[in-house]
C-alpha positions as CSV (number, residue, x, y, z in Angstrom):
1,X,9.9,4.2,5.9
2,X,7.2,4.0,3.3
3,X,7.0,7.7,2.8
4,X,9.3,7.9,-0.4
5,X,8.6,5.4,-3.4
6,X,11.4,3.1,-4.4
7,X,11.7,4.5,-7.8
8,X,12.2,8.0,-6.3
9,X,15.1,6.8,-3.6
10,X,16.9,5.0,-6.4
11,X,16.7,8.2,-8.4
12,X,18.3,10.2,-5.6
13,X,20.8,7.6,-4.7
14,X,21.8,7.1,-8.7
15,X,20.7,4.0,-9.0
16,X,22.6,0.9,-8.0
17,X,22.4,0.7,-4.4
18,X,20.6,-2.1,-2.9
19,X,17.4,-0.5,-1.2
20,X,15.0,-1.3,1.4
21,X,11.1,-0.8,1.0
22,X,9.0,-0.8,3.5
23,X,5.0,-2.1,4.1
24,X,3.7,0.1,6.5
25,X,3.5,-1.7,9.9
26,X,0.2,-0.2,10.7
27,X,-1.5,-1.2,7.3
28,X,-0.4,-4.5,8.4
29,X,-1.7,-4.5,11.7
30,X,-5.0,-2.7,10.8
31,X,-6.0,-2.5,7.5
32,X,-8.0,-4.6,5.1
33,X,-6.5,-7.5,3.3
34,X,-7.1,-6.3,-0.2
35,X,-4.8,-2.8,0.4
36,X,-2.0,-4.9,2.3
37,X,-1.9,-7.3,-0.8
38,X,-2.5,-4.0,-3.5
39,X,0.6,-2.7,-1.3
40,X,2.7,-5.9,-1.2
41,X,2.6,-6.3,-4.6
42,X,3.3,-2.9,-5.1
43,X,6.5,-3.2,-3.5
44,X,7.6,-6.1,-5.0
45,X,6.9,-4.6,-8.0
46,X,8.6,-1.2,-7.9
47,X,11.5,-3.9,-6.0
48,X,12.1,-5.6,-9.4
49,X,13.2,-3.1,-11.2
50,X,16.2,-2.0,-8.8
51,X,19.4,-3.8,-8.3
52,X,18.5,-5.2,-5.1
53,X,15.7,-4.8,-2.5
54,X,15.2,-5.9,0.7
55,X,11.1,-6.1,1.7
56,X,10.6,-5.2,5.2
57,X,7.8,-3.8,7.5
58,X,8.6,-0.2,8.3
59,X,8.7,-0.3,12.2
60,X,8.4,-3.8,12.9
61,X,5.2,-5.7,13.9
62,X,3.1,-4.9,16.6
63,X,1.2,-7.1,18.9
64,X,-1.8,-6.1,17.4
65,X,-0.8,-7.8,13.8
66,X,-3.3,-10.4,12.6
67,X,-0.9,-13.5,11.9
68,X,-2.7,-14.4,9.2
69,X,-2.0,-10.9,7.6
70,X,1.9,-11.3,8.4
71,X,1.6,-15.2,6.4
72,X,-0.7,-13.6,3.3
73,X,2.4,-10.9,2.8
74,X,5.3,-13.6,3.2
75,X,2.5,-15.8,0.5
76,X,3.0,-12.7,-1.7
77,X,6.5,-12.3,-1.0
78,X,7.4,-15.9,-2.1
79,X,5.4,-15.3,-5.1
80,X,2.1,-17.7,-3.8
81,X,-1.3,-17.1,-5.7
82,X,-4.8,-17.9,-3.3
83,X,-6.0,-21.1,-5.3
């Protein structure tokens, strides 16, 4: 889940291990766009700097997630600026 930063996981683990962060699942669903991309980025930031990450959602999505919040994040994801 989102509770522990990346930086602080890889710490624990020694460094080196391929990690998974997670976007919160009800940021996603619920929250406004400028935090979910703030977050996003966030995570792929922090990401970067380990060996490996893998960017998930933290519990999935939920029936209540705005598509167009779920194609803004996979935008960010790939590295795709707004015009």
């Amino acid at each position: 889940d989102g509770s522990l930063r990346l930086e602080a996981a890889d710490r624990l683990l020694g460094g080196g291990f391929p990690l998974q962060g997670n976007l919160s699942s009800e940021l996603l669903a619920s929250g406004p766009m400028p935090e979910i991309e703030r977050e996003t980025e966030r995570l792929l930031t922090e990401g970067r700097a380990l060996k490996s990450h893998i960017f998930n959602t933290g519990h999935g999505l939920t029936p209540q997630t705005p598509p167009a919040h779920l194609a803004r994040v996979v935008e960010l994801c790939k590295g795709e600026r707004p015009g």
